[in-house]
Structures are given as structure tokens and as C-alpha cells.
N, C-alpha and C positions, 0 to 999 in steps of 0.2 A: 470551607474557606481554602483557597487556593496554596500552597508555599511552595513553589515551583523551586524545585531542587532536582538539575542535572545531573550532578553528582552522583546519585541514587543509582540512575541508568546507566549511568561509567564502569560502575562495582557489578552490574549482572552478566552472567556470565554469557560468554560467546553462542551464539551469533545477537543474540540481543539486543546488544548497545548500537550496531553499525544497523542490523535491521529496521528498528526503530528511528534513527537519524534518518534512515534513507525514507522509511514510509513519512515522517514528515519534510522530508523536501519533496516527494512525491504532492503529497497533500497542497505545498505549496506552488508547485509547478500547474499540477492539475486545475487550480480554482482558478490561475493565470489563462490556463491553455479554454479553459471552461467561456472566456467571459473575452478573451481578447479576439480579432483579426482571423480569420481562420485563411489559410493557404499559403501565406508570408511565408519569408525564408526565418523567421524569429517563429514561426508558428512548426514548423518543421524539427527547426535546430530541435526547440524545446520539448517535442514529441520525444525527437530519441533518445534525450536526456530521460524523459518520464519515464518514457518504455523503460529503458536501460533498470530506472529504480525502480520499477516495477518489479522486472524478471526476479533483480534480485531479492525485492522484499518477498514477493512470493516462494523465490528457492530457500533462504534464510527459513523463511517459518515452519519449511517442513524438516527443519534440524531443533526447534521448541517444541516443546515439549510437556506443558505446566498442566495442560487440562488435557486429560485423560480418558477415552472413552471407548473405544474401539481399541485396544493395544497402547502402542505410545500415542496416538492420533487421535482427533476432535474434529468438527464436521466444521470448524474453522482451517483444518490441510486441507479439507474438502474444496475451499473457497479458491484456498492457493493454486489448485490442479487448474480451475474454472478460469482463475485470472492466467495461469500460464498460454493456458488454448485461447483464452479470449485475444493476447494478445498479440497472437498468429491471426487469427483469423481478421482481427482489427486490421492487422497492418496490411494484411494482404488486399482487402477491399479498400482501403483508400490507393494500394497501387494498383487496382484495376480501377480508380475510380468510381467506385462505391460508397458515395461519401454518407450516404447516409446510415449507411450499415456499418461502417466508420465509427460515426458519430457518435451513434449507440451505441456500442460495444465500447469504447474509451468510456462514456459516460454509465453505464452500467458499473467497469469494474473500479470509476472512481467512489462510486454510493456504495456497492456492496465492498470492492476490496479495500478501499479507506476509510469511508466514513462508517459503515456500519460497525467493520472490526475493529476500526480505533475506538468506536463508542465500549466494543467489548473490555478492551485495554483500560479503562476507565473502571474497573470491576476494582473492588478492593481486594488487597490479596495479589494483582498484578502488578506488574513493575512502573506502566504510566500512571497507577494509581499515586504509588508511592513518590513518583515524580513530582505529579502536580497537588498530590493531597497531601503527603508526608504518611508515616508508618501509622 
């Protein structure tokens, strides 16, 4: 059962709270950029805003630290390097127009860097648990 409590994710400690806010405005920018207009000056704007949350949800996660496996790191940093490069290489092929290699690389690292890892976030024991589920 859901009891969605922000509050929860205010009290953990940094980078966390701002990570988290930004991967879901990500979340919500992306299913926009996903499904609207593609080329617009609104489809642009909203790219850099994405990217922008992107860079930093990806740099943020390599300062967390909660699952453990290799050192301080979990083959969820692994993701983070992936989405870093991806979104060089993203933007570079839509400014050479390359839009299709564009398209997928945005849309790859919104499945694996958003959806899949937020689904991980979802784990009990993690902080969006305790968001949307309670302790």
C-alpha cells in the first residue's frame, strides 16, 4: 500500500534528496520528450533541461554509496559512467544530425538510467522505498 511520504527523502543524507528530486523531474521531462514533437524549440529547451538532470543524477550517484560490492561501488555506478558517455555521445549525433542514433541513446538511458534504476529504488531498505511504502 502506498503512503507516500516526502519527508522521509528530506532527512537522507546528501546527495540523496537533490539526486532523487532531479532523477524524478528527469523521469518526468523524459516520458514528455518521449511522446511529444520532436525538433521544436520546446523539444530542445527540454533536452537541455533533461541532459542537464541527467549529468547530474548520474554524478550525484557516484557520491551513494548504500549497496556495496566492488569497494564503495555497485554495478549501478557502473550505469552512471554508461549514462555519463551516453550523453556525450547522444548529443553529439543529434548535432551532427544523427538523429537516429540520437533517439536511441536518449531513449536507452531513459529505460536503463531511470526506469530500471528507479525500479531498483523501489527495493525495501532503500530510501524511495521508504518514500512511497513507509519503514
Amino acid at each position: 500500500m502506498i503512503q507516500f511520504d516526502p519527508g522521509s527523502l528530506l532527512s537522507e543524507p546528501f546527495p540523496v534528496p537533490p539526486h532523487a528530486i532531479l532523477a524524478i523531474v528527469a523521469l518526468g521531462i523524459g516520458a514528455v520528450q518521449l511522446f511529444a514533437r520532436k525538433g521544436t524549440t520546446q523539444h530542445r529547451f527540454l533536452g537541455y533541461v533533461w541532459t542537464g538532470c541527467m549529468a547530474f543524477v548520474a554524478l550525484t550517484s557516484l557520491f551513494i554509496h548504500e549497496i556495496r560490492v566492488m569497494g564503495p561501488f555497485s554495478p549501478i555506478h557502473l550505469l552512471s559512467l554508461f549514462v555519463l558517455v551516453a550523453l556525450l555521445v547522444s548529443i553529439r549525433a543529434a548535432r551532427r544530425n544523427n538523429l537516429e542514433r540520437h533517439r536511441k541513446g536518449m531513449v536507452y538511458m531513459y529505460v536503463l538510467g531511470l526506469l530500471l534504476t528507479g525500479a531498483f529504488t523501489l527495493l525495501p531498505g532503500r530510501a524511495m522505498h521508504t518514500v512511497f511504502f513507509g519503514s
